[in-house]
N, CA, C and O atoms as a Tripos MOL2 file, in Angstrom:
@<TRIPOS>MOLECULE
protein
  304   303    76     0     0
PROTEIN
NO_CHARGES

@<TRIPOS>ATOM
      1 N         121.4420  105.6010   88.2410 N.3       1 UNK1
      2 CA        120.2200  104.8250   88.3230 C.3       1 UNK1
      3 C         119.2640  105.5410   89.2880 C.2       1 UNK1
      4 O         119.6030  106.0260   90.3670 O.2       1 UNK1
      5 N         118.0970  105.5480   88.7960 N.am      2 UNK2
      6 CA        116.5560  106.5220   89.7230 C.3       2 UNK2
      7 C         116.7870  105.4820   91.4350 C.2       2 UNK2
      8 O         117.0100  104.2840   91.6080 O.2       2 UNK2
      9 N         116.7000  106.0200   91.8980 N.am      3 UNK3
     10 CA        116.1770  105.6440   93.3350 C.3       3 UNK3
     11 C         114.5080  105.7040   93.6870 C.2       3 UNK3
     12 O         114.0520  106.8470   93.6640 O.2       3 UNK3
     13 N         113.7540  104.8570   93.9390 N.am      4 UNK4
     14 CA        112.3160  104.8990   94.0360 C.3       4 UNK4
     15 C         112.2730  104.4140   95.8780 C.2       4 UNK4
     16 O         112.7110  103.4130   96.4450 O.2       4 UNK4
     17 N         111.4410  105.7990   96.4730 N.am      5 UNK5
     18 CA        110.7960  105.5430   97.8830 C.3       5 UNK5
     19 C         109.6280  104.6260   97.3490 C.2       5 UNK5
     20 O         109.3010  104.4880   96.1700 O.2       5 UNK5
     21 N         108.9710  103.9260   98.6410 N.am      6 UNK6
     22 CA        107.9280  102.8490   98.2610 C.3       6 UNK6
     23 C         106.7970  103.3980   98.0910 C.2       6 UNK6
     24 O         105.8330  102.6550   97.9010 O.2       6 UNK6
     25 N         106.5970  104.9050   98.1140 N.am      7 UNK7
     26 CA        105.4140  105.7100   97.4630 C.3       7 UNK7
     27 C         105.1880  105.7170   96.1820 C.2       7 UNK7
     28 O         104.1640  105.4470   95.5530 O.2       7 UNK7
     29 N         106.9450  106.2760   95.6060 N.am      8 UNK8
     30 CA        107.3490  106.6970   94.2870 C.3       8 UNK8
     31 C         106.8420  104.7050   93.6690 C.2       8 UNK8
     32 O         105.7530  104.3610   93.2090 O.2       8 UNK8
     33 N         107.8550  103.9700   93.8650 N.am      9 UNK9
     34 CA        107.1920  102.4880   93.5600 C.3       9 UNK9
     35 C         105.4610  102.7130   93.0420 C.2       9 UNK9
     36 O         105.0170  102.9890   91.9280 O.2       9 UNK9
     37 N         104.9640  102.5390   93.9600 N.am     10 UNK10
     38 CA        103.6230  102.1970   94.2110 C.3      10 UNK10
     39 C         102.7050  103.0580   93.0640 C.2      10 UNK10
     40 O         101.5050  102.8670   92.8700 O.2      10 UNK10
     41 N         103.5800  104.0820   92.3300 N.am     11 UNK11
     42 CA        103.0010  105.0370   90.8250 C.3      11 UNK11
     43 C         102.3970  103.9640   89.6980 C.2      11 UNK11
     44 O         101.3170  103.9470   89.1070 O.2      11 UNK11
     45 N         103.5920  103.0480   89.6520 N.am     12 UNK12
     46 CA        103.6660  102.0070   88.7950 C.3      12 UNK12
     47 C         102.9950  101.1390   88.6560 C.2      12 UNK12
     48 O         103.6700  100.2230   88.1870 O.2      12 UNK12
     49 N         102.1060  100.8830   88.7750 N.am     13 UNK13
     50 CA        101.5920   99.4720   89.4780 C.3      13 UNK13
     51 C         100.7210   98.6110   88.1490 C.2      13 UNK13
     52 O         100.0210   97.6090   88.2920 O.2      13 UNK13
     53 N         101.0160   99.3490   86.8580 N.am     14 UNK14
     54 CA        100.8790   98.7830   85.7340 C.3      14 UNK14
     55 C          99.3110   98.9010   84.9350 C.2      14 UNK14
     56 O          98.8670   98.5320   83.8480 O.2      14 UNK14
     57 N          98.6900   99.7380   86.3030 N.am     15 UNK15
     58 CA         96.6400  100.0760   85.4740 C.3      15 UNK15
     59 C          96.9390  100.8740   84.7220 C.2      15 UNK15
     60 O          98.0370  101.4100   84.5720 O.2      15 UNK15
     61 N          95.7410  101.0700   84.0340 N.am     16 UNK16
     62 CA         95.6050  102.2740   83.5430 C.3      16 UNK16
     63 C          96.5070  102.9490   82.5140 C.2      16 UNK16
     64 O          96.6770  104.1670   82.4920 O.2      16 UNK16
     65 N          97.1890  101.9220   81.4910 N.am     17 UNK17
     66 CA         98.1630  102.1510   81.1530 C.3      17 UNK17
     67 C          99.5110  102.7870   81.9300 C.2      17 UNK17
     68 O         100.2510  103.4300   81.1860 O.2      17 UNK17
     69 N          99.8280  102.7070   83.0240 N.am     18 UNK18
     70 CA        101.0800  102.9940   83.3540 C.3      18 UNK18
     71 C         102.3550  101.8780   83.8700 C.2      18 UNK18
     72 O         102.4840  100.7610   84.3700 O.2      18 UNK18
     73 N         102.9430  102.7160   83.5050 N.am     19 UNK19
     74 CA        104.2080  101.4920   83.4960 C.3      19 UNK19
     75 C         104.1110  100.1060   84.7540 C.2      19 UNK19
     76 O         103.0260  100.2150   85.3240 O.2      19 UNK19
     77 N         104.6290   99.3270   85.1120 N.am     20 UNK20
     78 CA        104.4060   98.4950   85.5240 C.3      20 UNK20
     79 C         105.8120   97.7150   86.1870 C.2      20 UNK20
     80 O         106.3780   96.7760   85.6280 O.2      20 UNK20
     81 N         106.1600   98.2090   87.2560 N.am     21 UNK21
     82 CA        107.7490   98.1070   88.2130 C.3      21 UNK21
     83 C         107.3780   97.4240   89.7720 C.2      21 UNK21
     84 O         106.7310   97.7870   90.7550 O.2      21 UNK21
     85 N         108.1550   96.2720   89.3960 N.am     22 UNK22
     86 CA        108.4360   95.8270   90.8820 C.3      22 UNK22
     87 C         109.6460   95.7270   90.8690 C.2      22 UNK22
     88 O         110.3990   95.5260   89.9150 O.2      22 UNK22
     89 N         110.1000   96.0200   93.1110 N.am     23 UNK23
     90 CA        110.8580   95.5930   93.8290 C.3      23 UNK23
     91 C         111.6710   94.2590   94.1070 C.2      23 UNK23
     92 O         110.8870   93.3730   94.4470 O.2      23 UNK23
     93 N         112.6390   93.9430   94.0810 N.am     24 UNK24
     94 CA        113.0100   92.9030   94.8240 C.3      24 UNK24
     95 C         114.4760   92.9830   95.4780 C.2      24 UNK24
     96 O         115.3150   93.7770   95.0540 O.2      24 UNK24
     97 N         114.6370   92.4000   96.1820 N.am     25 UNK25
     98 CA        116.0280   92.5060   96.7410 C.3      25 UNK25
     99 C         116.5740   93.6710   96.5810 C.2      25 UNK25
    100 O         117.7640   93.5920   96.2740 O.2      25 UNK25
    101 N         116.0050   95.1210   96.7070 N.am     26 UNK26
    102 CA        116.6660   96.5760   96.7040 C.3      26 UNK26
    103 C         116.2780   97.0440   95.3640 C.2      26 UNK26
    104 O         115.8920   98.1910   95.1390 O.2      26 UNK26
    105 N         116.4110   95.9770   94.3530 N.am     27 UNK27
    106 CA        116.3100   96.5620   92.8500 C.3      27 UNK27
    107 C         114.8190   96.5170   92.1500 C.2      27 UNK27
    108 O         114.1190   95.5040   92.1310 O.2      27 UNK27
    109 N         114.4140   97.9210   91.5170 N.am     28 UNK28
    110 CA        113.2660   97.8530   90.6880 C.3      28 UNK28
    111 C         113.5200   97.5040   89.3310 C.2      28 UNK28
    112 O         114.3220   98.0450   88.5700 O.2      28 UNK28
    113 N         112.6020   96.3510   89.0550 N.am     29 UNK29
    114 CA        112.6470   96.1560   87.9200 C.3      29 UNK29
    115 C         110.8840   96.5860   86.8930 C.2      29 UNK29
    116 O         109.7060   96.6420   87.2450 O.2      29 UNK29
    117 N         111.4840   96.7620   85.7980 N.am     30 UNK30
    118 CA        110.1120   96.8010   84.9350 C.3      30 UNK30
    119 C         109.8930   95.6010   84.3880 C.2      30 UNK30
    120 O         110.6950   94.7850   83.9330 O.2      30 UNK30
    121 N         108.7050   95.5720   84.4780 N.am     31 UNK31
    122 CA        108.0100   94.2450   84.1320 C.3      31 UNK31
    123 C         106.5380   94.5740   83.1600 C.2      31 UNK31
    124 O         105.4880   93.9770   82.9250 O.2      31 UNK31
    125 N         106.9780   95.4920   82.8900 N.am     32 UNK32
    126 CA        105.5540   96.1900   81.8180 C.3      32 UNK32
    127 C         105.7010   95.1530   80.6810 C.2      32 UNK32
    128 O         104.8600   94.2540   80.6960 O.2      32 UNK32
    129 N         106.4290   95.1330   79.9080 N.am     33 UNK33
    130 CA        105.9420   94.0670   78.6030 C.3      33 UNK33
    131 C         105.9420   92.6520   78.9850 C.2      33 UNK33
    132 O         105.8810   91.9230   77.9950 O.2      33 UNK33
    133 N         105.9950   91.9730   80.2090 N.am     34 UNK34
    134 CA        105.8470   90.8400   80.4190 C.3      34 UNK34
    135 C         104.5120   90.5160   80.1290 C.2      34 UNK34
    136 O         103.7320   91.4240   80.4170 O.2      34 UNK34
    137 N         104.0270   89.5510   79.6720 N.am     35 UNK35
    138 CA        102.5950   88.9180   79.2530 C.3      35 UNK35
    139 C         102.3690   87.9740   80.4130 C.2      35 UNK35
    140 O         101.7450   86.9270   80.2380 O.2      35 UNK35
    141 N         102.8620   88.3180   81.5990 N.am     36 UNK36
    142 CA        102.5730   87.1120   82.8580 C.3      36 UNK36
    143 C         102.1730   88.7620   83.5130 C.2      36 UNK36
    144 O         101.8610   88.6420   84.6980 O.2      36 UNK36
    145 N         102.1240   89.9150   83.1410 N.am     37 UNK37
    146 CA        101.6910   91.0560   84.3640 C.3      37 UNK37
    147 C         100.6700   91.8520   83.5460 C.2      37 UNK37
    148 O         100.5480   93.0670   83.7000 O.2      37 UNK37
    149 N         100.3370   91.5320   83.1500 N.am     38 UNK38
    150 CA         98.7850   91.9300   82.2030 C.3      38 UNK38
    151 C          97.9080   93.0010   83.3940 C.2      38 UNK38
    152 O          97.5600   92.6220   84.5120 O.2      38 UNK38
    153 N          97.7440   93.9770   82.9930 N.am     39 UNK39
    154 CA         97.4510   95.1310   83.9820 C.3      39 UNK39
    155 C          98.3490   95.1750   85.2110 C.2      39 UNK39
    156 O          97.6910   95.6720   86.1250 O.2      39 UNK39
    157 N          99.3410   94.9230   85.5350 N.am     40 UNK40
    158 CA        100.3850   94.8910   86.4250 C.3      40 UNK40
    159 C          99.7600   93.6540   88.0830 C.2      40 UNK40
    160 O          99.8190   93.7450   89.3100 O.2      40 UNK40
    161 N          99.2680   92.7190   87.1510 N.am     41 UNK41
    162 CA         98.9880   91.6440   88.1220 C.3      41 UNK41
    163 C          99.3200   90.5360   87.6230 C.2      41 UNK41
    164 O          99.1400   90.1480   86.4680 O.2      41 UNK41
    165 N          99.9480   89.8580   88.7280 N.am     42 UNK42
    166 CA        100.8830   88.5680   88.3430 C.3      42 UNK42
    167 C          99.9660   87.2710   88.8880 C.2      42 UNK42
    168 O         100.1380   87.0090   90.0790 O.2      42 UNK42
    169 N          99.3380   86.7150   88.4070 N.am     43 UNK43
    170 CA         98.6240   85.5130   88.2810 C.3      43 UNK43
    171 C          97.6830   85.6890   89.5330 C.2      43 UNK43
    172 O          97.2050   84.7940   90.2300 O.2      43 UNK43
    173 N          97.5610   86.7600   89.6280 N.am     44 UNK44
    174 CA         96.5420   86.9070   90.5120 C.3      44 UNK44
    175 C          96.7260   86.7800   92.5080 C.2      44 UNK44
    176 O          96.0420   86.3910   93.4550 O.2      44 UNK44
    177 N          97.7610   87.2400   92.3270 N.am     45 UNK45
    178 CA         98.8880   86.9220   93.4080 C.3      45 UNK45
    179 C         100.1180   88.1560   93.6700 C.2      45 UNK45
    180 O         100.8180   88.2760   94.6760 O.2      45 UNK45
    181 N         100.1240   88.6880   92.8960 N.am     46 UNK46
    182 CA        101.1450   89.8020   93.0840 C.3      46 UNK46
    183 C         100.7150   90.7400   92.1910 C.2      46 UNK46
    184 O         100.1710   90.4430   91.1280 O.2      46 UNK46
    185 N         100.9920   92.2050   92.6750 N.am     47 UNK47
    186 CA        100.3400   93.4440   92.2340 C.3      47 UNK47
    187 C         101.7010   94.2880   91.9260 C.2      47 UNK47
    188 O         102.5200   94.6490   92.7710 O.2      47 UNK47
    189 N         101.7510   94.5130   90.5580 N.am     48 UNK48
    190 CA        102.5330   95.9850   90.5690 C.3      48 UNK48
    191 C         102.8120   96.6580   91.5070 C.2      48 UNK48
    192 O         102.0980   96.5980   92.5080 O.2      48 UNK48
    193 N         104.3320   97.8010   91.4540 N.am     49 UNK49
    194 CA        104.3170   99.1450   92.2970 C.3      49 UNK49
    195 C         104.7120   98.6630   93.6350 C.2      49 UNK49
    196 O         105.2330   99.4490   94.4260 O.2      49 UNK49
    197 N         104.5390   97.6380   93.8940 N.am     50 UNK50
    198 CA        105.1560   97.1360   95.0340 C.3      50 UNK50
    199 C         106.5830   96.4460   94.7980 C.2      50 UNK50
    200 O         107.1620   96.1770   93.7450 O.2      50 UNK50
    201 N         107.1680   96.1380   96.9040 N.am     51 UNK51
    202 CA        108.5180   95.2620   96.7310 C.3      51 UNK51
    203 C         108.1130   93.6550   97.0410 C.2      51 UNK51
    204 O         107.3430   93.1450   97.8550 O.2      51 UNK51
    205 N         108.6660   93.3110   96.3960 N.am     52 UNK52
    206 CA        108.0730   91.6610   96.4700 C.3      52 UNK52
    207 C         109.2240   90.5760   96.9610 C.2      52 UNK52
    208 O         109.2320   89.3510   96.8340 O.2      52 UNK52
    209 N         110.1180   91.3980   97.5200 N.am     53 UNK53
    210 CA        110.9100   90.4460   98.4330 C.3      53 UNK53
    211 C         110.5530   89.5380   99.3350 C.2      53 UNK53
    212 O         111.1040   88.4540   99.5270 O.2      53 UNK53
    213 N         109.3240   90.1260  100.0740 N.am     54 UNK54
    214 CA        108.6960   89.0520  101.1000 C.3      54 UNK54
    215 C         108.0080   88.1940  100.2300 C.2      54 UNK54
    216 O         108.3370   87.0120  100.3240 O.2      54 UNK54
    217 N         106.9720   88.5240   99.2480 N.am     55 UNK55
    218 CA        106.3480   87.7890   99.2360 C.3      55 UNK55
    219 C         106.5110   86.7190   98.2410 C.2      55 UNK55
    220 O         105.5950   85.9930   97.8510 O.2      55 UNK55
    221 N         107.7460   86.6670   97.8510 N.am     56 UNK56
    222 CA        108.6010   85.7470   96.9490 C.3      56 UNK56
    223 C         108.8250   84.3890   97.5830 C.2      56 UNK56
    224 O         108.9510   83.2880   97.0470 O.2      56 UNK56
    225 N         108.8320   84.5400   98.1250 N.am     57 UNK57
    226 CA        108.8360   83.2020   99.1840 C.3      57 UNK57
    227 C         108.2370   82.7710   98.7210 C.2      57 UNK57
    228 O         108.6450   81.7560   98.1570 O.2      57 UNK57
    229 N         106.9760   83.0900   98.5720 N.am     58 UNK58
    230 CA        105.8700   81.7680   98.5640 C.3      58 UNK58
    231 C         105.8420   81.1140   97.3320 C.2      58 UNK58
    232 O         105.4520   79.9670   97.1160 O.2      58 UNK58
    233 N         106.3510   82.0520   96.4190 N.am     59 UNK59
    234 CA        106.0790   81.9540   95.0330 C.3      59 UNK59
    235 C         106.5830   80.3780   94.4400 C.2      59 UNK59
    236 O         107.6790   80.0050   94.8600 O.2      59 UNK59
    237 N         106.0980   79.7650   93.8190 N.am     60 UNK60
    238 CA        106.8210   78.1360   93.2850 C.3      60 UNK60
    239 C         107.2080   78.0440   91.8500 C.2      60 UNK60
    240 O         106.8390   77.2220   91.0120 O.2      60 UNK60
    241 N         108.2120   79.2810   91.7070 N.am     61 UNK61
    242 CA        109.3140   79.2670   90.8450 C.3      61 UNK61
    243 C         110.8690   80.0040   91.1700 C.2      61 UNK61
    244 O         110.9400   80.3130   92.3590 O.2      61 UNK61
    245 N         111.8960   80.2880   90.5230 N.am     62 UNK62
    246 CA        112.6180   81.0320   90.9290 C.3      62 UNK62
    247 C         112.4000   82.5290   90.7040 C.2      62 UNK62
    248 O         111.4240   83.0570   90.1710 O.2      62 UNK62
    249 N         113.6910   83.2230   91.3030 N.am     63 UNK63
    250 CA        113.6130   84.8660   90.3810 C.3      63 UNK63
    251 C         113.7410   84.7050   89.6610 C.2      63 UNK63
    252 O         114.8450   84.3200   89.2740 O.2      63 UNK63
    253 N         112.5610   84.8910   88.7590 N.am     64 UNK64
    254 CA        112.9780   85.3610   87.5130 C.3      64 UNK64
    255 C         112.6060   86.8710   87.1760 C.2      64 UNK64
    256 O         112.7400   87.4920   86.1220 O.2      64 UNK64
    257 N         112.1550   87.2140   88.2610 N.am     65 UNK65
    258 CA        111.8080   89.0080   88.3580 C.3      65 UNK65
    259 C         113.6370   89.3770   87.4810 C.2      65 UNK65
    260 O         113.7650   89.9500   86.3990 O.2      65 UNK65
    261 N         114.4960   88.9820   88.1330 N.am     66 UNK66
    262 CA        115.5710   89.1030   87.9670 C.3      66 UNK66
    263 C         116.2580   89.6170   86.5060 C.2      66 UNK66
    264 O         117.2400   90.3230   86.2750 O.2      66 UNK66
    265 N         115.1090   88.8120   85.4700 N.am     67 UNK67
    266 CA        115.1680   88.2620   83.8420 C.3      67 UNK67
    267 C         114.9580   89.7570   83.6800 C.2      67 UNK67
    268 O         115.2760   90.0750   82.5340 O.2      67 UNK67
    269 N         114.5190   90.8540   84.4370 N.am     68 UNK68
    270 CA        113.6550   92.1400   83.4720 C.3      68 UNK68
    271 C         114.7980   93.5880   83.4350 C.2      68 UNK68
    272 O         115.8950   93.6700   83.9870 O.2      68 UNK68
    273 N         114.3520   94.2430   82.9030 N.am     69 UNK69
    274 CA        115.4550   95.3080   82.6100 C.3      69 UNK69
    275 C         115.3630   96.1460   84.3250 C.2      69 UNK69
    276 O         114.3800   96.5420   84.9520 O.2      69 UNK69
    277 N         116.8410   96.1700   84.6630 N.am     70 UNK70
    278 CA        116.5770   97.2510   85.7990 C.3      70 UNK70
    279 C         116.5640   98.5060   85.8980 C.2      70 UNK70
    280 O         117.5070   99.0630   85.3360 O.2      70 UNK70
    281 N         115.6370   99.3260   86.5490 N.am     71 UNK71
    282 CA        115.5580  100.4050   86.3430 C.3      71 UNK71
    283 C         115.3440  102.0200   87.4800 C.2      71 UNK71
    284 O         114.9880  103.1920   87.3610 O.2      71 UNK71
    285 N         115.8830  100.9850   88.6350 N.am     72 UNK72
    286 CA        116.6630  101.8910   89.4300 C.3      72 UNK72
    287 C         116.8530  100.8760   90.9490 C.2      72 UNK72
    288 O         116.8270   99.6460   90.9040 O.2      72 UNK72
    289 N         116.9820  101.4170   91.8290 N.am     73 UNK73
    290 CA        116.9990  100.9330   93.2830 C.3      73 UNK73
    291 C         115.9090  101.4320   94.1030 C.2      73 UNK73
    292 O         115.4270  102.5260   93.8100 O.2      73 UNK73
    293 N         115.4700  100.7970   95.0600 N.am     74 UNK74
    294 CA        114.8690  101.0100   96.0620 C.3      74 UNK74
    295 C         115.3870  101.4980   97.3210 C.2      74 UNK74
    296 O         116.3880  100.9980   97.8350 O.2      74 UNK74
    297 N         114.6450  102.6040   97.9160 N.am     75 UNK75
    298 CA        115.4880  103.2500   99.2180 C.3      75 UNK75
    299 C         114.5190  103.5340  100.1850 C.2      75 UNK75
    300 O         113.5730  104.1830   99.7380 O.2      75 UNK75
    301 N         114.4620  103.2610  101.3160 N.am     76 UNK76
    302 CA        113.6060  102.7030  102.9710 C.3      76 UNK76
    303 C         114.0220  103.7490  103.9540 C.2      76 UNK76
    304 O         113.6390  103.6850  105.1220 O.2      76 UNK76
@<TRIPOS>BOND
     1     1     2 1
     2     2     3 1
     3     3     4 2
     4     3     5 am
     5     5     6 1
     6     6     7 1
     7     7     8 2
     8     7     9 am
     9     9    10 1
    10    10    11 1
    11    11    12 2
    12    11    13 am
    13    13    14 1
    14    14    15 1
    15    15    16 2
    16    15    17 am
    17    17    18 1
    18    18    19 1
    19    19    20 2
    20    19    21 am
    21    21    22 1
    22    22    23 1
    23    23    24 2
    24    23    25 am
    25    25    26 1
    26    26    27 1
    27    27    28 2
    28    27    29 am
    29    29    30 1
    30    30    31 1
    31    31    32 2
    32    31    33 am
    33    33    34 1
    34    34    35 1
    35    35    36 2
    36    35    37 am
    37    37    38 1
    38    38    39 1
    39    39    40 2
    40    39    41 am
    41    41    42 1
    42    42    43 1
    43    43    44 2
    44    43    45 am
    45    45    46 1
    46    46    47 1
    47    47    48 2
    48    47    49 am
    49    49    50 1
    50    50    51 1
    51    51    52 2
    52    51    53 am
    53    53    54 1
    54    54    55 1
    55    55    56 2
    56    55    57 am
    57    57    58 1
    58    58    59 1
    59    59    60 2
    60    59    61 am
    61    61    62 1
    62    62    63 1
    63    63    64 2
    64    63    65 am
    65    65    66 1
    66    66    67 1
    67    67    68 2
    68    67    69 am
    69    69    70 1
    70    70    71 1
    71    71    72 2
    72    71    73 am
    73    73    74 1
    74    74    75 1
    75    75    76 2
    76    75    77 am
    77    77    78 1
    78    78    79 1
    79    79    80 2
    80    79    81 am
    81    81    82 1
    82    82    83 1
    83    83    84 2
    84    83    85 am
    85    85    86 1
    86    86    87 1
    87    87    88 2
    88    87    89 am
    89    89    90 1
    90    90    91 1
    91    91    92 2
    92    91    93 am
    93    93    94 1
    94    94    95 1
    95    95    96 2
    96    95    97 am
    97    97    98 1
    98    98    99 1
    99    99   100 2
   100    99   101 am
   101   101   102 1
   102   102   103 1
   103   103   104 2
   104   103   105 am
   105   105   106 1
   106   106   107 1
   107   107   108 2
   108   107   109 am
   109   109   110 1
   110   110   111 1
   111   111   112 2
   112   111   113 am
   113   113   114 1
   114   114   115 1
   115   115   116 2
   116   115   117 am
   117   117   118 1
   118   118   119 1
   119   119   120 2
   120   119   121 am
   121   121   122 1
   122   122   123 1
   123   123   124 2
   124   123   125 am
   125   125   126 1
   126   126   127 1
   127   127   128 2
   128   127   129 am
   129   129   130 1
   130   130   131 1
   131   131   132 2
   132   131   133 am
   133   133   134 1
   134   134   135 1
   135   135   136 2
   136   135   137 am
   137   137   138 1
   138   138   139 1
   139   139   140 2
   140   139   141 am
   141   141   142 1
   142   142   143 1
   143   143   144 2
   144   143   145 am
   145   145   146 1
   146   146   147 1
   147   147   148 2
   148   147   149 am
   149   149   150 1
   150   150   151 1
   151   151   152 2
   152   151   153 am
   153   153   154 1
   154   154   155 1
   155   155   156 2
   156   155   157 am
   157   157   158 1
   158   158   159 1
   159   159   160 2
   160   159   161 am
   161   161   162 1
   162   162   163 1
   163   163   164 2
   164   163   165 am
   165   165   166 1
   166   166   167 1
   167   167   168 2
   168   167   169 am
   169   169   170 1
   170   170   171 1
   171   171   172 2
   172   171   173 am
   173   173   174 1
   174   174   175 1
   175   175   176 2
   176   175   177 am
   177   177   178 1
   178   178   179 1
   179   179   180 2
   180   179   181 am
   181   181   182 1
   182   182   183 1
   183   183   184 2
   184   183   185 am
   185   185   186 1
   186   186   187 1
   187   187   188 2
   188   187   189 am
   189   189   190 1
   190   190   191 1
   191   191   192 2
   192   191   193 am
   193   193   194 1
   194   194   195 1
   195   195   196 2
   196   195   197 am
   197   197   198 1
   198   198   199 1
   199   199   200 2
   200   199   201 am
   201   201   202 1
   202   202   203 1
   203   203   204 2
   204   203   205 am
   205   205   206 1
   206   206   207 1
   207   207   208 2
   208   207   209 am
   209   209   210 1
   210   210   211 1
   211   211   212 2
   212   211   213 am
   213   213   214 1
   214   214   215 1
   215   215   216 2
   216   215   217 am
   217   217   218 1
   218   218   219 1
   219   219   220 2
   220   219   221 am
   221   221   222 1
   222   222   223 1
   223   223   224 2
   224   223   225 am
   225   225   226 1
   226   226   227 1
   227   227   228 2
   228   227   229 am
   229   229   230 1
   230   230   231 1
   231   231   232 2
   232   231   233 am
   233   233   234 1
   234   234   235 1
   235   235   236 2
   236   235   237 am
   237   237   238 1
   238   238   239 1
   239   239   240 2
   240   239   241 am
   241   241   242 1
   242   242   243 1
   243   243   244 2
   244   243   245 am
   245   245   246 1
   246   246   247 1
   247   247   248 2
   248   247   249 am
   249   249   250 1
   250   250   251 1
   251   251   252 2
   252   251   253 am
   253   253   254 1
   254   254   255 1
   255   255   256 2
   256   255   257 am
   257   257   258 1
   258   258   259 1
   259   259   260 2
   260   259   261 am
   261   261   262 1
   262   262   263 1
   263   263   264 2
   264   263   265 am
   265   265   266 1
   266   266   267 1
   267   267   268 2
   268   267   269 am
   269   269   270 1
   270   270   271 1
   271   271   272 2
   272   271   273 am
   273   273   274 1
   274   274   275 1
   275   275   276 2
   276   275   277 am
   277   277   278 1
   278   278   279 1
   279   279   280 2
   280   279   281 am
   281   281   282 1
   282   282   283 1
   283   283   284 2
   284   283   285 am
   285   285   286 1
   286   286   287 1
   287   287   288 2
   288   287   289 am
   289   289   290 1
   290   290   291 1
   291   291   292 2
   292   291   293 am
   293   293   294 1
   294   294   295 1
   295   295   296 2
   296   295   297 am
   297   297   298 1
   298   298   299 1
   299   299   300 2
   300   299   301 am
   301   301   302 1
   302   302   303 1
   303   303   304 2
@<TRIPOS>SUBSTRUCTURE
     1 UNK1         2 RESIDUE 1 A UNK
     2 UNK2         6 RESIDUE 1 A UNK
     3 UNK3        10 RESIDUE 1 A UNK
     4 UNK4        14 RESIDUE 1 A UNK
     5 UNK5        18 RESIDUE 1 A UNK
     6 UNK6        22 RESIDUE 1 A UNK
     7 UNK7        26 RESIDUE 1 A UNK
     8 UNK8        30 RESIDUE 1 A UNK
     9 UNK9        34 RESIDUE 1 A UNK
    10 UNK10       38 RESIDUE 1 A UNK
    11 UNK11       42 RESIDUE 1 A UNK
    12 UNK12       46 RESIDUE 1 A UNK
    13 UNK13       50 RESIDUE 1 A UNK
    14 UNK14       54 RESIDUE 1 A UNK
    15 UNK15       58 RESIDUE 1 A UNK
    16 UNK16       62 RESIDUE 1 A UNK
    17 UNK17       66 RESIDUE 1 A UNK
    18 UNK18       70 RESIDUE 1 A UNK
    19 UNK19       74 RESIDUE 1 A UNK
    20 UNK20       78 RESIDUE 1 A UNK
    21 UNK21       82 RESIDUE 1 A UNK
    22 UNK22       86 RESIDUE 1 A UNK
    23 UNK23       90 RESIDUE 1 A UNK
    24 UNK24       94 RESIDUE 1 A UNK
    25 UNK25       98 RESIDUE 1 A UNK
    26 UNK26      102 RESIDUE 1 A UNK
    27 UNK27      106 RESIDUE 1 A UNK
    28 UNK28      110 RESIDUE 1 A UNK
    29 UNK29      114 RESIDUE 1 A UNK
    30 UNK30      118 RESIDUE 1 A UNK
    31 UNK31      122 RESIDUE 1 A UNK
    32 UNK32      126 RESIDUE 1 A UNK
    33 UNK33      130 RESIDUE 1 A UNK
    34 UNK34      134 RESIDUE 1 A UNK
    35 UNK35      138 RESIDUE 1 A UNK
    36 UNK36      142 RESIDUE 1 A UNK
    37 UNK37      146 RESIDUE 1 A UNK
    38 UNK38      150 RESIDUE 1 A UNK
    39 UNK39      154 RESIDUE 1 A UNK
    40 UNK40      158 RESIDUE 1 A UNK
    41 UNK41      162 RESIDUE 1 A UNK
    42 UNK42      166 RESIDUE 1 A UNK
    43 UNK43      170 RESIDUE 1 A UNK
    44 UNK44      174 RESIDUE 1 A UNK
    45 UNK45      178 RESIDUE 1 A UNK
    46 UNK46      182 RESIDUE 1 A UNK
    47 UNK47      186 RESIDUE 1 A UNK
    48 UNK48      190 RESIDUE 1 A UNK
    49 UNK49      194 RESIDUE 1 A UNK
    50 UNK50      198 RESIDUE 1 A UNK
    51 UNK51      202 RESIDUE 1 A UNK
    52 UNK52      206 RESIDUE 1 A UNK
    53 UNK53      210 RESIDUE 1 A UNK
    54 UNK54      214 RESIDUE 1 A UNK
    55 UNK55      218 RESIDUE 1 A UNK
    56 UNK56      222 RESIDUE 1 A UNK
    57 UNK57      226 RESIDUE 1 A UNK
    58 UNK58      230 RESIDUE 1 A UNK
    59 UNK59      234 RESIDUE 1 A UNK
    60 UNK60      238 RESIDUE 1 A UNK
    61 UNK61      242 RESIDUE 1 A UNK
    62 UNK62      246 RESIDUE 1 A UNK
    63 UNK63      250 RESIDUE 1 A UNK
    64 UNK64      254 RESIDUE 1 A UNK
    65 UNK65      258 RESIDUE 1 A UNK
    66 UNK66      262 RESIDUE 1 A UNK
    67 UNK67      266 RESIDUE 1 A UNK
    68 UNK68      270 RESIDUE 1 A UNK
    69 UNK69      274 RESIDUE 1 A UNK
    70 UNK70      278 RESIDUE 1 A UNK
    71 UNK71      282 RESIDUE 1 A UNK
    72 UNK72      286 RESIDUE 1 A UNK
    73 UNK73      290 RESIDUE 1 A UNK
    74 UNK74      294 RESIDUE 1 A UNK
    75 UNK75      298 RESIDUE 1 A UNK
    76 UNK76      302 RESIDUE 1 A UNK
């Protein structure tokens, strides 16, 4: 499985046609064909290419980041 630094992450971030990968709990997931990340923005509240462990918290549903294909780990 790819290992992504939070630079390598941050490629992704879903503009411009490019793929579209977030962080959570260590693991990147893709979230490109989700129809909730439409240019790699999540309701206007979370941005592609990033780790979204912190800011999951706030969020008022569960992981369901969890639901998406994984496609490598994150390394700090």
């Amino acid at each position: 499985m790819k290992e992504f630094t939070t630079e390598e992450l941050a490629e992704f971030d879903g503009r411009d046609g490019r793929p579209a990968y977030v962080a959570y709990d260590g693991v990147v997931y893709d979230v490109t064909e989700s129809a909730m990340w439409g240019d790699g923005d999540h309701e206007g509240m979370h941005q592609a290419g990033r780790d979204l462990t912190e800011e999951h918290s706030d969020a008022p549903h569960d992981v369901y980041v969890t639901d998406f294909p994984e496609v490598g780990k994150l390394v700090v």
